[in-house]
Structure formats: structure tokens, C-alpha cells
Backbone as CSV, one residue per row, in Angstrom:
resi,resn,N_x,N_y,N_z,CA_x,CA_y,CA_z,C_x,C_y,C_z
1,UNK,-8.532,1.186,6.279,-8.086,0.806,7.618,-8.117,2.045,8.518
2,UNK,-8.532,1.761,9.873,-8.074,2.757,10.251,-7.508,3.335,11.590
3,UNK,-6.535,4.141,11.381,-4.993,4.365,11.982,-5.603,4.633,13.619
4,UNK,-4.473,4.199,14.540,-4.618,4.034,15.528,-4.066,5.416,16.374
5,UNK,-4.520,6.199,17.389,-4.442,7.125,17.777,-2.958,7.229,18.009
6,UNK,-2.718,8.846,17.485,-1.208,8.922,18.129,-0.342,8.776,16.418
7,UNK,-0.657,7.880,15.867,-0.241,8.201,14.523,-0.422,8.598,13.438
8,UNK,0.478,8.675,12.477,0.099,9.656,11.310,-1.031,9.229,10.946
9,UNK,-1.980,10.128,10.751,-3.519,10.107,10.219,-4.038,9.498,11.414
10,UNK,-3.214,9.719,12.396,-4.460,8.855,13.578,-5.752,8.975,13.692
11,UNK,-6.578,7.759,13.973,-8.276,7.896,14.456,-8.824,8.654,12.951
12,UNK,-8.050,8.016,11.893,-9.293,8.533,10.382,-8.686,6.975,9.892
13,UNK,-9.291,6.545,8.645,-9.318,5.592,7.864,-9.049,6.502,6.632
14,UNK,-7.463,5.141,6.220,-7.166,5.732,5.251,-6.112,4.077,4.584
15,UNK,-5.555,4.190,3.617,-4.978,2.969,3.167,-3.499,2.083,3.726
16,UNK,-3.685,0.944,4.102,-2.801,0.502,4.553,-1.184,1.186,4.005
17,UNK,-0.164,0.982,4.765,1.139,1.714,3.885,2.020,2.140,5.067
18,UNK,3.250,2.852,5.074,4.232,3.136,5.856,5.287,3.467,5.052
19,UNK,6.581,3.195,5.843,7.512,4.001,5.522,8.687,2.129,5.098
20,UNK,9.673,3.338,3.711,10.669,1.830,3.592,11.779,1.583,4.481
21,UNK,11.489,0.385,4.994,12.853,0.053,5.665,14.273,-0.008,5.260
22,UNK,15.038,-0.200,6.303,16.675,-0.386,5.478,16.726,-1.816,5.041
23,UNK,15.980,-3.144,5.578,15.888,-4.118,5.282,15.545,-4.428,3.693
24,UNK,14.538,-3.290,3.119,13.916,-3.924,2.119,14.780,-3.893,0.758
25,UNK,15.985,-3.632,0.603,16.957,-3.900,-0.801,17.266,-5.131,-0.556
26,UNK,17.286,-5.579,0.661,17.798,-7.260,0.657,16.755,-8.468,0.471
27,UNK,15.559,-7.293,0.725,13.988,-8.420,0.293,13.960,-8.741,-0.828
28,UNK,14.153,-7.563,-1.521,13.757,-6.977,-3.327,14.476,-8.826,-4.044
29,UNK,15.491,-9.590,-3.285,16.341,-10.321,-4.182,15.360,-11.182,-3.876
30,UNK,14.467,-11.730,-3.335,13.259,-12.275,-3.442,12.001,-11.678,-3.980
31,UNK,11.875,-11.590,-5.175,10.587,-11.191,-5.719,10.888,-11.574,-7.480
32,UNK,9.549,-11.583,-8.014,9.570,-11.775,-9.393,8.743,-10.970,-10.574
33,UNK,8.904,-10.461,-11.379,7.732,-9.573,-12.045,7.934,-8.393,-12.403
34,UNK,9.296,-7.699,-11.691,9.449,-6.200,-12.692,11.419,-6.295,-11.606
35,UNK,11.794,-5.732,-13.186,13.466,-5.670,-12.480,13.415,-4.537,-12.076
36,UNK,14.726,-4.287,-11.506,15.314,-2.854,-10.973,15.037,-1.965,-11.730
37,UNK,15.484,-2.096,-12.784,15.803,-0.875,-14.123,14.426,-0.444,-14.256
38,UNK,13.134,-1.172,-14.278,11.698,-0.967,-14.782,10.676,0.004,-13.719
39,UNK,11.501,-0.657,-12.472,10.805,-0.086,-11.527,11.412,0.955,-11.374
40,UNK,12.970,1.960,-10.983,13.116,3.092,-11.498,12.419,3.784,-12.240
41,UNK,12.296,2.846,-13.301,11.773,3.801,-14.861,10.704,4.023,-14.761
42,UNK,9.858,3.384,-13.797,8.284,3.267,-13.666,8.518,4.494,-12.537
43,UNK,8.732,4.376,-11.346,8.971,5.579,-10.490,9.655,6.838,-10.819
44,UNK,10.285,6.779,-11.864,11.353,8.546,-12.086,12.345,8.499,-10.974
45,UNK,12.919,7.374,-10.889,13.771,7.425,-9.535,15.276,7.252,-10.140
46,UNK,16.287,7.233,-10.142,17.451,6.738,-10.797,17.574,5.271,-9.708
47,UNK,17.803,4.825,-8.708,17.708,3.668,-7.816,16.759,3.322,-6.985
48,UNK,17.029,2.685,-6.327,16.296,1.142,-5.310,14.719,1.608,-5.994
49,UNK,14.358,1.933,-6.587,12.825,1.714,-6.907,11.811,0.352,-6.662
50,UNK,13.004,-0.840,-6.320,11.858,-2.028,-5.845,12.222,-1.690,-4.538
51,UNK,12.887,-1.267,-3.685,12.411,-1.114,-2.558,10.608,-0.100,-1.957
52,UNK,10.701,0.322,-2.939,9.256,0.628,-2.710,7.907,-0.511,-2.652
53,UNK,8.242,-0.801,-3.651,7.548,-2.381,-4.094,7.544,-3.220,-2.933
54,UNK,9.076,-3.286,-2.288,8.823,-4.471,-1.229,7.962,-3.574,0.199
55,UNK,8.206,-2.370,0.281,7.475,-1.809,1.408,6.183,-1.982,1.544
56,UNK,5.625,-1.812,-0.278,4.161,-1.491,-0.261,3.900,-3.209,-0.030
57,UNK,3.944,-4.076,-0.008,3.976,-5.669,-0.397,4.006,-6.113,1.233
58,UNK,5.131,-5.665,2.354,5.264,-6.154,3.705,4.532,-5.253,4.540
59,UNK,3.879,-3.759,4.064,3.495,-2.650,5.086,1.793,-3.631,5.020
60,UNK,1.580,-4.234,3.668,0.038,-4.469,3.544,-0.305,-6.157,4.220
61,UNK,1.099,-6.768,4.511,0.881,-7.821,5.058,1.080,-7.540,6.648
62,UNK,1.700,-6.786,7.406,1.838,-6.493,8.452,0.471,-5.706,9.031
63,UNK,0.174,-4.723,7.843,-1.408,-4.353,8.759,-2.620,-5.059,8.383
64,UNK,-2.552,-5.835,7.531,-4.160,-6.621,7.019,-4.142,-7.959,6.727
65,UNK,-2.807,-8.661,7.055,-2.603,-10.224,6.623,-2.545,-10.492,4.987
66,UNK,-2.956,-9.763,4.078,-2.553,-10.219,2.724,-1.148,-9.928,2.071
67,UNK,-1.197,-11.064,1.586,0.413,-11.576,1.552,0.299,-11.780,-0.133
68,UNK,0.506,-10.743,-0.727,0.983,-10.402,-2.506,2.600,-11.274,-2.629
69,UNK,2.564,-12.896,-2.613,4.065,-13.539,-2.719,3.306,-15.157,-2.648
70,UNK,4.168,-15.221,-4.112,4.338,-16.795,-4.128,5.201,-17.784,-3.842
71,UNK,4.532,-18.829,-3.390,5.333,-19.907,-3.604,6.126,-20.780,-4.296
72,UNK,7.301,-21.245,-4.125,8.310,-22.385,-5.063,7.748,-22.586,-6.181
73,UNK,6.498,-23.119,-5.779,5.612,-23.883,-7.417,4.395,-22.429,-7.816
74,UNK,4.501,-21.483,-7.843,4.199,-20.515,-8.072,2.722,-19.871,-7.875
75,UNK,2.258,-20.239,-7.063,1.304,-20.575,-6.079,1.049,-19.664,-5.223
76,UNK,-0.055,-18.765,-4.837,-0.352,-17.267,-3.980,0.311,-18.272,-2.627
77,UNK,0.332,-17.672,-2.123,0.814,-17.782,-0.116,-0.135,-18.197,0.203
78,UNK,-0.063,-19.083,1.056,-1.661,-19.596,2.130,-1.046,-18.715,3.454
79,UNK,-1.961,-17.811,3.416,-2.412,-16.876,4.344,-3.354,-17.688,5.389
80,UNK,-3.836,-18.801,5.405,-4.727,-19.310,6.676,-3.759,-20.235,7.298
81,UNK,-2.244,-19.893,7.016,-1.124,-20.959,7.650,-0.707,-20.628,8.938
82,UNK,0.077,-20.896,9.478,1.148,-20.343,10.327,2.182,-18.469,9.847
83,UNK,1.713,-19.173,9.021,2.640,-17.372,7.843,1.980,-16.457,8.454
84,UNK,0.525,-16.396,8.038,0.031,-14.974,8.603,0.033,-14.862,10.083
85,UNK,0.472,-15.848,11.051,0.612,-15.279,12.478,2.044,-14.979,12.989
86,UNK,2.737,-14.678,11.445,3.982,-14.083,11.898,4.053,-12.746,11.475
87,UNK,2.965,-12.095,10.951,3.107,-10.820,10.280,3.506,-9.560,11.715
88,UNK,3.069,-10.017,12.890,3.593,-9.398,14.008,4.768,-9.200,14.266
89,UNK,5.561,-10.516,13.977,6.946,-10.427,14.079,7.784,-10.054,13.605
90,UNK,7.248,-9.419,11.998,7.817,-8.953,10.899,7.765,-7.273,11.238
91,UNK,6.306,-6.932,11.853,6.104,-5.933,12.135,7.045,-5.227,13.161
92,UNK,7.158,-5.751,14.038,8.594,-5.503,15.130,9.470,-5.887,15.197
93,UNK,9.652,-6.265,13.755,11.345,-6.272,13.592,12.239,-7.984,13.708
94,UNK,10.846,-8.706,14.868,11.422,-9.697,15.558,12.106,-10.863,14.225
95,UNK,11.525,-10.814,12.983,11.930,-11.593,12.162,11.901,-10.241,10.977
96,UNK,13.115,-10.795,10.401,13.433,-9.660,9.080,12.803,-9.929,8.011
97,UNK,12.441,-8.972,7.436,11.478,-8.727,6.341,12.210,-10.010,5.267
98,UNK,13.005,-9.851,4.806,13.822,-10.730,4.111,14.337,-12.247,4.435
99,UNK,14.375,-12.431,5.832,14.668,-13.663,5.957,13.123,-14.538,6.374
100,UNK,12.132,-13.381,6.528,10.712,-14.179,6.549,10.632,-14.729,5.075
101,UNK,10.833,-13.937,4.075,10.686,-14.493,2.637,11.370,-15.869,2.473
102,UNK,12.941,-15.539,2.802,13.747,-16.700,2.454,13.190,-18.167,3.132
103,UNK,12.997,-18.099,4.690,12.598,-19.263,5.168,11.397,-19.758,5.282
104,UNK,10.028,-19.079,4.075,8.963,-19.605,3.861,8.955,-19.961,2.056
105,UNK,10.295,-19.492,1.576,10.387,-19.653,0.076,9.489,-18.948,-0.826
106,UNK,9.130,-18.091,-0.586,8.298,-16.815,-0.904,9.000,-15.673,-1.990
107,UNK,8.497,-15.458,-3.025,8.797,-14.444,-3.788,7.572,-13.301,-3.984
108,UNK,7.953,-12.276,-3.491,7.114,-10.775,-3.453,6.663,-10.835,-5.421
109,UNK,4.983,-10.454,-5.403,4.817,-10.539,-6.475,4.637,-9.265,-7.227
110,UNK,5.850,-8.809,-7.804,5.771,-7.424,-7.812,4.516,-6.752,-9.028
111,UNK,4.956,-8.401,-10.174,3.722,-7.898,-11.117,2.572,-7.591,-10.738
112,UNK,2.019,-7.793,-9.425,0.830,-7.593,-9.509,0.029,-6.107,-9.474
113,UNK,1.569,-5.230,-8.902,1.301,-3.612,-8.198,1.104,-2.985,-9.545
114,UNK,0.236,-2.003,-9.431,0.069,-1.298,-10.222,-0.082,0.449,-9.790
115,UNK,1.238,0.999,-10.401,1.539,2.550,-9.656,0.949,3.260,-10.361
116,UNK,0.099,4.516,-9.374,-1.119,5.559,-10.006,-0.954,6.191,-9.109
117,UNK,-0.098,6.928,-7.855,0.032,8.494,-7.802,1.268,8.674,-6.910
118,UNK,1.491,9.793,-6.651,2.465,9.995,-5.622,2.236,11.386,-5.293
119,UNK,1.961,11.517,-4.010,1.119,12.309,-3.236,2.946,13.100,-2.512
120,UNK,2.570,14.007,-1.903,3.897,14.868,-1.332,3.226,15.849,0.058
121,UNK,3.525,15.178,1.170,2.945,16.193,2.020,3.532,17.799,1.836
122,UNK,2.236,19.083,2.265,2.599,20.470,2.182,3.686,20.701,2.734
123,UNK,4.100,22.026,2.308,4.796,22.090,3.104,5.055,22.786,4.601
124,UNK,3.477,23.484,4.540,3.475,24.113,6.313,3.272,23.110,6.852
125,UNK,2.986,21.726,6.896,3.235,20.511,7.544,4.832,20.648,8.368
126,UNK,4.555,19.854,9.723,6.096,20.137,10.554,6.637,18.836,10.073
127,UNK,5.535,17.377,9.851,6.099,15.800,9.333,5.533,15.861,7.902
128,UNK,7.041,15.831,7.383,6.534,15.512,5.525,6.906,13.907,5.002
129,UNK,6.366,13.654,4.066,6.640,12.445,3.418,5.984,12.530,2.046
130,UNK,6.915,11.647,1.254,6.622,11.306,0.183,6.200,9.873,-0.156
131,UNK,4.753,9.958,-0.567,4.375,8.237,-0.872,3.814,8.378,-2.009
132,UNK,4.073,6.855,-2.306,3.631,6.456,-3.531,2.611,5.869,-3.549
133,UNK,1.436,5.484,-3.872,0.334,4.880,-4.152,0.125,3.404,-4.935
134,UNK,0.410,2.333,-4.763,-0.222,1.176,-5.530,-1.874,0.476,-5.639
135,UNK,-1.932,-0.307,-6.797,-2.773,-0.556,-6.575,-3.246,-2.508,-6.824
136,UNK,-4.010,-3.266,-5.859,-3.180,-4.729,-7.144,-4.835,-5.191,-6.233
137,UNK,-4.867,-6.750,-7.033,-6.082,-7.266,-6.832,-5.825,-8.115,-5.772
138,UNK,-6.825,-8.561,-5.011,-6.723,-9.524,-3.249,-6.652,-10.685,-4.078
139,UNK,-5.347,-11.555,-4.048,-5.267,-13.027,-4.591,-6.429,-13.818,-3.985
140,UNK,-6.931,-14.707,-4.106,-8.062,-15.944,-4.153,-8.194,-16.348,-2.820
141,UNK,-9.275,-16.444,-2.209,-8.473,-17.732,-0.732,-7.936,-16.374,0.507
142,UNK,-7.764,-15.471,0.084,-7.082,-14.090,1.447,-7.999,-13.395,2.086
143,UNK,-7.567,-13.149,3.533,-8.876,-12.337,3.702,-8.120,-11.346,4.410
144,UNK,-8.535,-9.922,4.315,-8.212,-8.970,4.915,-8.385,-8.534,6.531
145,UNK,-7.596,-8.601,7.624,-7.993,-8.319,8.699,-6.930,-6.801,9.419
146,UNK,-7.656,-6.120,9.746,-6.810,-5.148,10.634,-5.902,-5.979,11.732
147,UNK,-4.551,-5.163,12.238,-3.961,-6.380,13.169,-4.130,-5.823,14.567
148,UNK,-4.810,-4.683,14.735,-5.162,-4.525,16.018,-4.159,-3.996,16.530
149,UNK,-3.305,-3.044,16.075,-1.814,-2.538,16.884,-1.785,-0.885,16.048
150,UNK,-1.116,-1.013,14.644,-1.073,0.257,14.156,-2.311,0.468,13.301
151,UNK,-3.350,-0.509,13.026,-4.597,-0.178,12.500,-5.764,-0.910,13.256
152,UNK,-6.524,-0.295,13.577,-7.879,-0.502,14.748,-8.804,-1.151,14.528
153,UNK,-9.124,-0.991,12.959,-10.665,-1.416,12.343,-10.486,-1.148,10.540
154,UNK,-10.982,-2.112,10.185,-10.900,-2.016,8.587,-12.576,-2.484,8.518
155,UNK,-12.252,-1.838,6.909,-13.841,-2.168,6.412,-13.449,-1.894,4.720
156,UNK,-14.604,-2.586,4.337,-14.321,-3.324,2.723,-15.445,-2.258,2.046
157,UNK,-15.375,-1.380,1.496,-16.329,-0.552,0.969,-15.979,-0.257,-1.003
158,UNK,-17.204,0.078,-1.142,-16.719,0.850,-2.726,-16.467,2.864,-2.554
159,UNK,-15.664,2.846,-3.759,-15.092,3.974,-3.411,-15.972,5.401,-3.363
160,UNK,-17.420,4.987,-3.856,-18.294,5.841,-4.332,-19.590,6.338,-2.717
161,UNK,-19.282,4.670,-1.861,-19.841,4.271,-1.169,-19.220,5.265,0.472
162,UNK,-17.583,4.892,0.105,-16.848,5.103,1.595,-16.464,6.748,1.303
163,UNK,-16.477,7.396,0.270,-16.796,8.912,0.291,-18.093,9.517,0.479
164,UNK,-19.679,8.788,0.566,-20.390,9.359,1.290,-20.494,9.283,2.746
165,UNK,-19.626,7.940,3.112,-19.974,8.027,4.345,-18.390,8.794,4.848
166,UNK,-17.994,9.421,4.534,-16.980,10.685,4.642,-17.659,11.957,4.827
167,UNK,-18.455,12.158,3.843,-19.193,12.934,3.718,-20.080,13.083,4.700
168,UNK,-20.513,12.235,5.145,-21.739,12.044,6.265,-21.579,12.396,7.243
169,UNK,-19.772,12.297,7.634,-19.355,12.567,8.772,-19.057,11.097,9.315
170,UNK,-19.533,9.776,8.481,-19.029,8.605,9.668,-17.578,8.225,9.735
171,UNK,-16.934,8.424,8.190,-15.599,7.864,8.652,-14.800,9.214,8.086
172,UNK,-13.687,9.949,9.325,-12.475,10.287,8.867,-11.653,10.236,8.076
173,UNK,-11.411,10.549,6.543,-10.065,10.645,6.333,-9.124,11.331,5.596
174,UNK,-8.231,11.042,5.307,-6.985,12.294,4.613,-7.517,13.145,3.605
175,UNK,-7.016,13.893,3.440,-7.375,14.642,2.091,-7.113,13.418,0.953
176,UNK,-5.755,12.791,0.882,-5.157,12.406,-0.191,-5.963,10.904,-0.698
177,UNK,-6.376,10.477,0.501,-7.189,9.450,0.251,-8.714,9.924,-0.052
178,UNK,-8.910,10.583,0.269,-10.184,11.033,-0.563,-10.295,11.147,-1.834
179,UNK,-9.128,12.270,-2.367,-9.287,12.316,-3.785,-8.700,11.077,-4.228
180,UNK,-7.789,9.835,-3.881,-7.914,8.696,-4.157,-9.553,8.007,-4.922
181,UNK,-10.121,7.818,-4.137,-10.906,7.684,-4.076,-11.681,8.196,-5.151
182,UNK,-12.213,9.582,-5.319,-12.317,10.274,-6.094,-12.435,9.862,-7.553
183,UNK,-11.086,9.312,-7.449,-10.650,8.983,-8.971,-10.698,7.446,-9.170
184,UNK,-10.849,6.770,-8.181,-11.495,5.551,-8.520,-13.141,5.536,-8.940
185,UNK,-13.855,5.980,-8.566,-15.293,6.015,-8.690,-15.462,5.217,-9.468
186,UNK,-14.907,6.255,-10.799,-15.504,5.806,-12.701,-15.674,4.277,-12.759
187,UNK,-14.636,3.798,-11.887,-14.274,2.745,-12.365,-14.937,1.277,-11.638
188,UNK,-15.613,0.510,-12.565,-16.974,-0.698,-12.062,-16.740,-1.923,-11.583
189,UNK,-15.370,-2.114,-11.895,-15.016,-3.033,-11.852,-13.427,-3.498,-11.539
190,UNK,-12.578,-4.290,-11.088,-11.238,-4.488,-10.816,-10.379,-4.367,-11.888
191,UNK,-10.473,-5.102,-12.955,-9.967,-5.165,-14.168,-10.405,-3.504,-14.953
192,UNK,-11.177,-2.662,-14.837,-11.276,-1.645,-14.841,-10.060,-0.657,-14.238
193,UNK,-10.305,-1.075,-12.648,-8.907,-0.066,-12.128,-7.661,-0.634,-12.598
194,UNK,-7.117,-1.930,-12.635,-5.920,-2.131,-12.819,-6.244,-1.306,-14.244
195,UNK,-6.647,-1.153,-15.330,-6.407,-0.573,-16.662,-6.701,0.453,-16.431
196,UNK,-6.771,1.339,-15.527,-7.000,2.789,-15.540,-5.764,3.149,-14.467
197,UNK,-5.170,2.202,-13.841,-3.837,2.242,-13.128,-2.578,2.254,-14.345
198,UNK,-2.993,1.037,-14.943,-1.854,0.957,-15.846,-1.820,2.073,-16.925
199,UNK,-2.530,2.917,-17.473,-3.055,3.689,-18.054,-2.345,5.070,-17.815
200,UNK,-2.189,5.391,-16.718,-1.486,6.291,-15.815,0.183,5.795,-15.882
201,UNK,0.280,5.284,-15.224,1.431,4.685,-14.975,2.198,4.595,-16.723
202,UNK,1.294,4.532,-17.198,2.316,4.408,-19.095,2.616,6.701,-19.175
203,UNK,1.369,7.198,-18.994,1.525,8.037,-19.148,2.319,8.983,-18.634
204,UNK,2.930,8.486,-16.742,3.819,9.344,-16.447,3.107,9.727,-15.396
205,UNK,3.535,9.621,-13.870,2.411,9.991,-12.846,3.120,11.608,-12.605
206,UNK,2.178,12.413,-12.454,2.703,13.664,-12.098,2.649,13.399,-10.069
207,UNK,3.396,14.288,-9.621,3.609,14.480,-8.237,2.620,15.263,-8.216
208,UNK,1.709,14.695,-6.747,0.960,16.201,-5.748,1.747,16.572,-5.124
209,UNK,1.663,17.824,-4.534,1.603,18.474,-3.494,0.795,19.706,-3.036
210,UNK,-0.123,18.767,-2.118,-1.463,19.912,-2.203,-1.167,21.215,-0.828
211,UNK,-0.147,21.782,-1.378,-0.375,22.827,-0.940,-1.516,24.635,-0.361
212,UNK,-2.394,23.914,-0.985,-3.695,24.498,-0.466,-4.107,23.985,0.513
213,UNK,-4.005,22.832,0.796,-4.612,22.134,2.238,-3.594,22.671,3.688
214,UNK,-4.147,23.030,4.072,-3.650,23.495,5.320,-4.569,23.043,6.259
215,UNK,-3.240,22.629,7.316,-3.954,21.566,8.969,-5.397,21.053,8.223
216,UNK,-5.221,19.818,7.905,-6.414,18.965,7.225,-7.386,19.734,6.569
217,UNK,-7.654,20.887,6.377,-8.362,21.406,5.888,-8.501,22.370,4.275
218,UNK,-9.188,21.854,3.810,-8.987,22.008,2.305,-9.702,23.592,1.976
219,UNK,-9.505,23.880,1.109,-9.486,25.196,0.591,-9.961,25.346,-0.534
């Protein structure tokens, strides 16, 4: 996707995502697929560790319309409903992350995420953050669209594909998403990355912090 001028990573393409709200511990009681305790244990966190889960789950429906949450009868979301033309409203707040779940009967599908890095901005950076990285497959029937507000333009590439044209000079982006990228290559297939996600994730994700990169520029 890629970020809209003025914000972090503005005017480069880089992966949908943001920051967790205060809303999202009250989302987390809507979702199904990994408890509290797992997702800690999976993050190295002692608490709210599904609040990450619900960020990465509402940041990717607010900028691209896919909606990782099922229905009552356990059923992906129809994203060609009325649902996905509320992801705006979710986005500004106008409807709460949590009571959008409750009054479409929606459970966040947490099994589907699969955690493989956690990146740490430098620290001669003046804005730091710490994110985590997921990774999960586009349910059946969804289609990905930029929403035209905090992301401009998306495009569907392979990872081997959208680092030459990095390279080329056509598309902008982070360091961190590059070597993302990077480390997807190997991999041919979906069921490939989720097992080279999960793979990681058993082993223990170490933290970056690429402190060699200074003002976007690598070293």
C-alpha cells in the first residue's frame, strides 16, 4: 500500500498496519483462535498481547477492506456487504472498533495471523515505534482495495517481483519492509509462508533494531 503524504513512511509503499488503540482490549472479547495467555507467550509480552492481534485485524480492514472475522455460523465476512462501507467509520472513530464487531456478530479470526518479526525503530529517529509483523492468507470471495485517505494506491505483487521494482527506483519503501520482503522470496507458495511464519514464531522472534540505518538510508 502506499502511505499518503505527511505520514509515517509517507509517499513509499509499505504494509498495511498502525498503531493499537485503547478500544482494542474490549474487541479482543470478540475473537476466536488463540487466548490471552498464548498470545503473550507468542509475543514475549507478560499482557494484552491480543490487543495486537485486534490492531493488526481492524488497521488491515480500515486500509484495504479485508475483513480476517467470522460469522455466527462460522463463515469469512462478506466483505461485498454493507460491512465494508463502514470501514471509514471505524477508521474515525465514528463507530467503535468493538461495537462494529458486536452489531455485525463478527469474531476477529485470530487463528489465522501468523507472527514473524518485530522490527524497533533506531534510535537517532525523533518518532520511534515498535511493530510487530503478521502474516495470514486473503479469505475466499475478498478483495483488497486502498481506501483512499491514509493509503493512496495498493498493488498485489510477489515479493521477488516488488523488490526489483524498488530497486529500479519505481516504488519507495522502508528499509524494514524491504528486508521483509527479502525473507519472503524463498518462499513459492502461501502455505509455504504460513510454514516458514510458523516456523519462526515456534523458534522465538528475535527484535530488530536497525540501528545502522540512519535517515532512510542504509549502511
Amino acid at each position: 500500500m502506499k502511505r499518503r503524504a505527511g505520514d509515517a513512511f509517507g509517499n513509499s509503499y509499505a504494509f498495511p498496519g498502525g498503531v493499537v488503540d485503547p478500544n482494542e482490549t474490549d474487541a479482543t472479547s470478540f475473537s476466536v483462535g488463540v487466548t490471552g495467555t498464548d498470545a503473550n507467550a507468542v509475543l514475549g509480552i507478560e499482557s494484552n498481547g491480543l490487543d495486537y492481534y485486534s490492531a493488526g485485524i481492524r488497521e488491515l480492514f480500515e486500509e484495504t477492506g479485508i475483513l480476517l472475522a467470522r460469522d455466527r455460523h462460522a463463515q469469512w465476512a462478506d466483505c461485498n456487504s454493507q460491512i465494508a462501507r463502514l470501514r471509514t467509520d471505524v477508521d474515525r472513530g465514528i463507530v467503535q472498533w468493538s461495537d462494529f464487531l458486536q452489531q455485525h456478530e463478527l469474531s476477529m479470526a485470530f487463528d489465522v495471523l501468523h507472527y514473524f518479526a518485530h522490527w524497533v525503530t533506531p534510535l537517532v529517529r525523533p518518532k520511534r515505534w515498535t511493530t510487530r509483523f503478521f502474516l495470514a492468507e486473503l479469505p475466499p470471495q475478498q478483495i483488497a482495495c486502498h481506501d483512499g485517505i491514509e493509503t493512496i494506491d495498493s498493488r498485489w505483487l510477489s515479493a521477488s517481483d516488488a523488490l526489483q521494482e524498488s530497486q529500479d527506483g519505481v516504488l519507495e519503501m522502508p528499509y524494514p519492509t524491504m528486508k521483509t520482503l527479502e525473507s519472503l522470496c524463498d518462499n513459492k507458495s502461501v502455505a509455504a509462508m504460513k510454514d516458514w511464519a510458523h516456523d519462526r514464531q515456534r523458534e522465538g522472534i528475535r527484535k530488530v533494531r536497525p540501528d545502522h540505518v540512519v535517515l532512510g538510508e542504509q549502511k
